[in-house]
C-alpha positions as CSV (number, residue, x, y, z in Angstrom):
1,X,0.0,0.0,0.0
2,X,3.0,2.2,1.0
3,X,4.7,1.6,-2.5
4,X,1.1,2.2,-4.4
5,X,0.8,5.9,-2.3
6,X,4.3,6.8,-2.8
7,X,3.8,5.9,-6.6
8,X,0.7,7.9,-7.2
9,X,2.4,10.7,-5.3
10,X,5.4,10.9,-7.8
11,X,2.8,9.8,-10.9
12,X,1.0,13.5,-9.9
13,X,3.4,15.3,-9.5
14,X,5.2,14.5,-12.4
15,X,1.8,14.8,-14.8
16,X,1.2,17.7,-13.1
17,X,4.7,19.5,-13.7
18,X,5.0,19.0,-17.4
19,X,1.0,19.3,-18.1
20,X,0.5,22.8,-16.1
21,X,1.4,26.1,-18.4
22,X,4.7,27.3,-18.6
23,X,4.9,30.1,-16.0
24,X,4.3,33.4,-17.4
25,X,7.5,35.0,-18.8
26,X,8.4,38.6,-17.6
27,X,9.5,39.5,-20.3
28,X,7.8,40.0,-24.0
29,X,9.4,39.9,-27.5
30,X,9.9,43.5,-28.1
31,X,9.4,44.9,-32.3
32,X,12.7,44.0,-33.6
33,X,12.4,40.5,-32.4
34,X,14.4,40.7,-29.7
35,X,13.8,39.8,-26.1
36,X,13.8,42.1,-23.4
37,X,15.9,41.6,-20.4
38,X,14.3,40.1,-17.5
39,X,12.4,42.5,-15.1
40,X,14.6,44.3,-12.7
41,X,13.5,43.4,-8.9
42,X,11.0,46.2,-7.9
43,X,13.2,46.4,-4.6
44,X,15.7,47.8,-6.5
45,X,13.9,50.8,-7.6
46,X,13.2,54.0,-5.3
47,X,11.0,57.0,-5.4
48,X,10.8,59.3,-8.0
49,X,10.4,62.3,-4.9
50,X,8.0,65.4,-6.6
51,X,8.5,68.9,-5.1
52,X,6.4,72.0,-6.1
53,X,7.9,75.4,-6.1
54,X,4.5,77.3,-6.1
55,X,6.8,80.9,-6.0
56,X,8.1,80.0,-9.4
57,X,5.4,78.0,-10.6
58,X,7.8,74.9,-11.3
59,X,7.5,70.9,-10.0
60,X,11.0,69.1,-9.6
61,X,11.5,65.6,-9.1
62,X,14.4,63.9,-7.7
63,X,15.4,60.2,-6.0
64,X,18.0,61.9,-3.9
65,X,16.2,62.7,-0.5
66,X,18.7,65.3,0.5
67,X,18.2,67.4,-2.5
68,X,14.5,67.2,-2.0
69,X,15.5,68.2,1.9
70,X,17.6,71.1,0.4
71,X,14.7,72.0,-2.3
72,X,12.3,72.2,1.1
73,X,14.6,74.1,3.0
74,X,15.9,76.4,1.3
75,X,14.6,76.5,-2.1
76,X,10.9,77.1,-1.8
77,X,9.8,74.1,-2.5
78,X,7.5,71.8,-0.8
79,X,7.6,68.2,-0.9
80,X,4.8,66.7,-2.6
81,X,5.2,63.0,-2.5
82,X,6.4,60.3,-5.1
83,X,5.3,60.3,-8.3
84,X,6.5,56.7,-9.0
85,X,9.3,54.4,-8.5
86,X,12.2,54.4,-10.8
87,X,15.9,53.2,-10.6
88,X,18.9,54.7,-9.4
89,X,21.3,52.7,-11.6
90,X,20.6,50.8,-15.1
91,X,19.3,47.7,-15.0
92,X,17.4,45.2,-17.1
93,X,15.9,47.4,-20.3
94,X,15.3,50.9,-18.7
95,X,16.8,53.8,-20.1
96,X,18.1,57.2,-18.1
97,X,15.1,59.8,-17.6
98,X,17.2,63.4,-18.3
99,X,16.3,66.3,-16.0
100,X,17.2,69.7,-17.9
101,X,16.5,73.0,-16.1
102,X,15.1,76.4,-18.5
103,X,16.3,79.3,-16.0
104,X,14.2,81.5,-18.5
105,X,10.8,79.9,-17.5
106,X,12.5,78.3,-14.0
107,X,11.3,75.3,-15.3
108,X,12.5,71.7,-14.7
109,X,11.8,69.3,-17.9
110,X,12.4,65.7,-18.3
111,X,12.7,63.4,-21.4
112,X,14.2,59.7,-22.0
113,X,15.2,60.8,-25.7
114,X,18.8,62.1,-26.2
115,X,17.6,64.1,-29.0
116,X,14.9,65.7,-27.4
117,X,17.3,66.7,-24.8
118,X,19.9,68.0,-27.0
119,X,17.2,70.1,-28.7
120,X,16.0,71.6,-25.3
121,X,20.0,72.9,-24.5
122,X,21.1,74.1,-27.9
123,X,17.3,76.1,-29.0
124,X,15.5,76.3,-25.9
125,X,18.7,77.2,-23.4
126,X,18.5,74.5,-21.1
127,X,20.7,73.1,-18.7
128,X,21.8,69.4,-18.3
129,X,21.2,68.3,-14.6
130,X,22.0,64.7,-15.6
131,X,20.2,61.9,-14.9
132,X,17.1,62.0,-12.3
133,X,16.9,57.8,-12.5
134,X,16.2,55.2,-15.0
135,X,13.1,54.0,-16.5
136,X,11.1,51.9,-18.9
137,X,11.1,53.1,-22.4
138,X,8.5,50.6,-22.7
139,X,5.3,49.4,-21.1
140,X,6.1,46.2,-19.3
141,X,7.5,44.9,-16.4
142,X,4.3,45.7,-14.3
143,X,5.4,49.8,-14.9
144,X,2.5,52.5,-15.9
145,X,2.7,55.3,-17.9
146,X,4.4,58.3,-16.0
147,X,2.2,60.9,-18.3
148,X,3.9,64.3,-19.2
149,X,1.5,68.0,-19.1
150,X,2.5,71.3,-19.7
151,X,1.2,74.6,-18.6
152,X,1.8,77.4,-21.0
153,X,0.3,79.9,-19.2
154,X,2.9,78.8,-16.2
155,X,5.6,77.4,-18.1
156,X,5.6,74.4,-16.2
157,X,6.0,70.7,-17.1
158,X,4.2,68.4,-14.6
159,X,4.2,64.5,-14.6
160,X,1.8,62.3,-12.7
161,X,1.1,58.6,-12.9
162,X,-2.4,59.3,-11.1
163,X,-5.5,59.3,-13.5
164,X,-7.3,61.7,-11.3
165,X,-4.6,63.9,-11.0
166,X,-4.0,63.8,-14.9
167,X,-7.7,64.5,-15.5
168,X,-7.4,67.5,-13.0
169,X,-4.9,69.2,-14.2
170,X,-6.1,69.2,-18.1
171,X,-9.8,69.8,-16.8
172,X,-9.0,72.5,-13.8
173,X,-5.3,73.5,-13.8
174,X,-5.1,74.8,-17.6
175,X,-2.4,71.8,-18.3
176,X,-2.3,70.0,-21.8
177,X,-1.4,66.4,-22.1
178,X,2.1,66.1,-23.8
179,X,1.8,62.1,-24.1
180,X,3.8,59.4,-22.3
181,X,7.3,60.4,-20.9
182,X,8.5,57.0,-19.9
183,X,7.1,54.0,-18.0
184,X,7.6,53.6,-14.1
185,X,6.5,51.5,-11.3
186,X,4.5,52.5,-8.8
């Protein structure tokens, strides 16, 4: 009887491994065929920090907690929240998220596309502040769309992963959608 359980045991279990679906890969094939790398561990990322200066009409976003303390302090900023969870470092397929400052408009702007960037120093007279933390170029990974508005009347670029918010600021706040500035967790 021992032999038949043990045997029925190990006759289920090995129906059961190869007749179950594979499990779900993390990753998809992208466009050009290739496959992503695998998802990055969401431990690994940190929060994309939000500040709003309302002085100089501007939001900043950073995942360094002591510039956010320094933006609070002595910047006129207050601390706002997250608006998602990024990267410090790059890992798996994320790309770097560029934060330029326009002193004209004291305006912070931020863009995954080198070109875009380049285009924002040479014409618009931006200034590179590097690399505020990596993202998804792509939606995947369990990330959502980190949406991008602008403000003309304020000059201010604002970016949210909240619906509501989104819909507040286009319906209330005088802010336009700009589209999809990169993918993050949240």
């Amino acid at each position: 009887m021992r032999l038949t359980y043990y045997a029925v045991v190990c006759l289920l279990y090995s129906v059961g491994v190869h007749c179950l679906p594979a499990a779900p890969e993390a990753t998809n094939v992208t466009e050009t065929g290739r496959a992503p790398k695998p998802c990055p561990w969401p431990q690994q990322s940190v929060p994309l920090l939000r500040g709003y200066s309302p002085s100089v009409h501007d939001h900043f976003y950073t995942t360094d907690g002591y510039e956010m303390y320094e933006a609070t302090t002595s910047a006129g900023y207050f601390n706002t929240g997250a608006a998602g969870r990024v990267f410090k470092t790059q890992v798996g397929d994320t790309g770097p998220l560029y934060r330029l400052w326009g002193e004209q408009d004291s305006d912070h702007f931020y863009t995954t596309s080198g070109d875009l960037r380049d285009v924002m120093i040479k014409r618009l007279g931006y200034t590179d502040e590097g690399v505020a933390g990596y993202v998804f170029l792509k939606q995947y990974c369990g990330s959502v769309p980190l949406y991008r508005l602008y403000n003309h009347k304020l000059s201010d670029n604002f970016y949210t992963t909240d619906i509501r918010e989104y819909d507040e600021y286009i319906r209330y706040r005088g802010y336009v959608d700009q589209g999809k500035a990169a993918f993050v967790l949240i």
